[in-house]
C-alpha positions in Angstrom: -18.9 6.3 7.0 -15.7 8.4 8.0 -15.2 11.1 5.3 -12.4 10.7 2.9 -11.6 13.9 4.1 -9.5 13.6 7.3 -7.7 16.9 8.8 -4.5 18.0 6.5 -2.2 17.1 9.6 -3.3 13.4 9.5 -3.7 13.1 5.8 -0.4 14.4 5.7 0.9 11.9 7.7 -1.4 9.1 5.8 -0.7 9.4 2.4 2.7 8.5 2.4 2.5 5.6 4.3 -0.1 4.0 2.0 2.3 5.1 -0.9 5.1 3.6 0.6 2.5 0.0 1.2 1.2 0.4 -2.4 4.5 0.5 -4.0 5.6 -2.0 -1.6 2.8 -4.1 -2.6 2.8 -3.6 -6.4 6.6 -4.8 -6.0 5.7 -8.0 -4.7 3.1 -8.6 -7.1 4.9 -8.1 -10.2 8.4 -9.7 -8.3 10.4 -6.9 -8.5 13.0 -4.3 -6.7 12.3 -1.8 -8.7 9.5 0.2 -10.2 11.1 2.6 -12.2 8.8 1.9 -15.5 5.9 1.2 -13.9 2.8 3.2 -14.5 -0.2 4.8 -12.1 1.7 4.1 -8.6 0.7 7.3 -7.5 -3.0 6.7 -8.6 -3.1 3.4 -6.8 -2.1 4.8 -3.9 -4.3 7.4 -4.2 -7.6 5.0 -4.8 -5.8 2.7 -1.8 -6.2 5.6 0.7 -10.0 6.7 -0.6 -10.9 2.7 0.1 -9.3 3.0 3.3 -11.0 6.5 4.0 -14.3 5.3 2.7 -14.9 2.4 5.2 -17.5 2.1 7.9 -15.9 4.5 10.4 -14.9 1.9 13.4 -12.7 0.0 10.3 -11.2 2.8 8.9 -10.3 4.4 12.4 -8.7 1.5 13.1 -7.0 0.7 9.7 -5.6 4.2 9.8 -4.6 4.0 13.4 -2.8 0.6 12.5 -1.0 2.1 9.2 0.3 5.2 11.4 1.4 2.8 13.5 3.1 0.2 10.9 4.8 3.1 9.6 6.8 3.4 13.3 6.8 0.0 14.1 9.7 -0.6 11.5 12.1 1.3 13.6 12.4 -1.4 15.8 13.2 -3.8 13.3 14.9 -2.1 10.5 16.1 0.7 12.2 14.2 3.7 10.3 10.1 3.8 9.5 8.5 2.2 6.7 8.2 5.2 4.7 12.0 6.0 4.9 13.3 1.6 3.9 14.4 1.0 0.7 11.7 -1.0 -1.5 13.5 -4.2 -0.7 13.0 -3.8 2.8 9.7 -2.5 2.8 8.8 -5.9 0.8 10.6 -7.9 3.7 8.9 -6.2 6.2 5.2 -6.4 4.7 6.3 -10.5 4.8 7.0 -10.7 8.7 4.2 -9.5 9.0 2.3 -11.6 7.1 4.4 -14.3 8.5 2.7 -13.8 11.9 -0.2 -16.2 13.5 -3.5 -14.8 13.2 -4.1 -11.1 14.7 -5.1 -7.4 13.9 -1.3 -6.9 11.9 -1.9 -9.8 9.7 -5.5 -8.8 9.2 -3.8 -5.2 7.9 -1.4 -6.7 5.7 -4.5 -8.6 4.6 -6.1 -5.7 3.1 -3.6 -4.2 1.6 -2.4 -7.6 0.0 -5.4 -7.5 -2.1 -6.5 -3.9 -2.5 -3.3 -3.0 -3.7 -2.9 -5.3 -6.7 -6.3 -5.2 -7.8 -6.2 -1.3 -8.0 -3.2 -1.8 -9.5 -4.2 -4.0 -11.9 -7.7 -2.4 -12.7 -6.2 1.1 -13.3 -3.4 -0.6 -16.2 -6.5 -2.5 -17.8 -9.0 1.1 -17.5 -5.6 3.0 -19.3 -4.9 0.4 -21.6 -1.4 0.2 -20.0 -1.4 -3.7 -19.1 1.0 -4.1 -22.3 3.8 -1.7 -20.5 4.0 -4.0 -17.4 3.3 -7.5 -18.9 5.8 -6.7 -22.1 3.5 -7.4 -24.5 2.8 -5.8 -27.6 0.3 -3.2 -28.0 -3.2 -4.1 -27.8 
């Protein structure tokens, strides 16, 4: 298993990216463009990037190899990397990618499609914050 632990020049370069997909991804899962009021982004990106970290080392070299990569690949298309889009565009750009035929991006997108939102949703229901997101009285 590759440590959580990667070198501080890498992690730096990590951790925002998988913030930038978390939020990205919490976004789309509650359908919204903004994420002022919601709770624990920052500790479902943290969880997202320990899962990452804490696969069999051959995945997580190349999950975090393709996530550096995502990150840049955005330039092309939006003009600026992932971490530096707006929300909205982030959202759009996570769906071309899931828009493409079978191959080792959609397989990324893939895991982050469903880590993020079940961290997500698993850190509201451990805080007893599902009520702030879902509008619903207190339990």
């Amino acid at each position: 298993m590759l440590s959580p632990t990667l070198p501080p020049a890498l992690r730096a370069r990590l951790s925002p990216v998988v913030r930038a997909i978390a939020e990205a991804e919490v976004a789309e899962e509650l359908g919204r463009d903004h994420l002022d009021d919601v709770p624990l982004l920052p500790e479902t990106a943290s969880v997202l990037e320990h899962r990452l970290l804490g696969m069999p080392k051959h995945f997580a070299a190349g999950m975090v190899a393709l996530t550096l990569l995502f990150d840049r690949s955005t330039r092309a298309t939006d003009g600026a990397s992932f971490t530096q889009l707006s929300l909205a565009k982030r959202r759009k750009a996570l769906a071309r990618i899931r828009a493409l035929p079978l191959g080792p991006l959609k397989n990324f997108t893939t895991f982050y499609d469903k880590m993020a939102p079940f961290i997500f949703w698993s850190a509201l229901e451990e805080h007893h914050l599902l009520h702030v997101v879902l509008g619903e009285g207190v339990e």
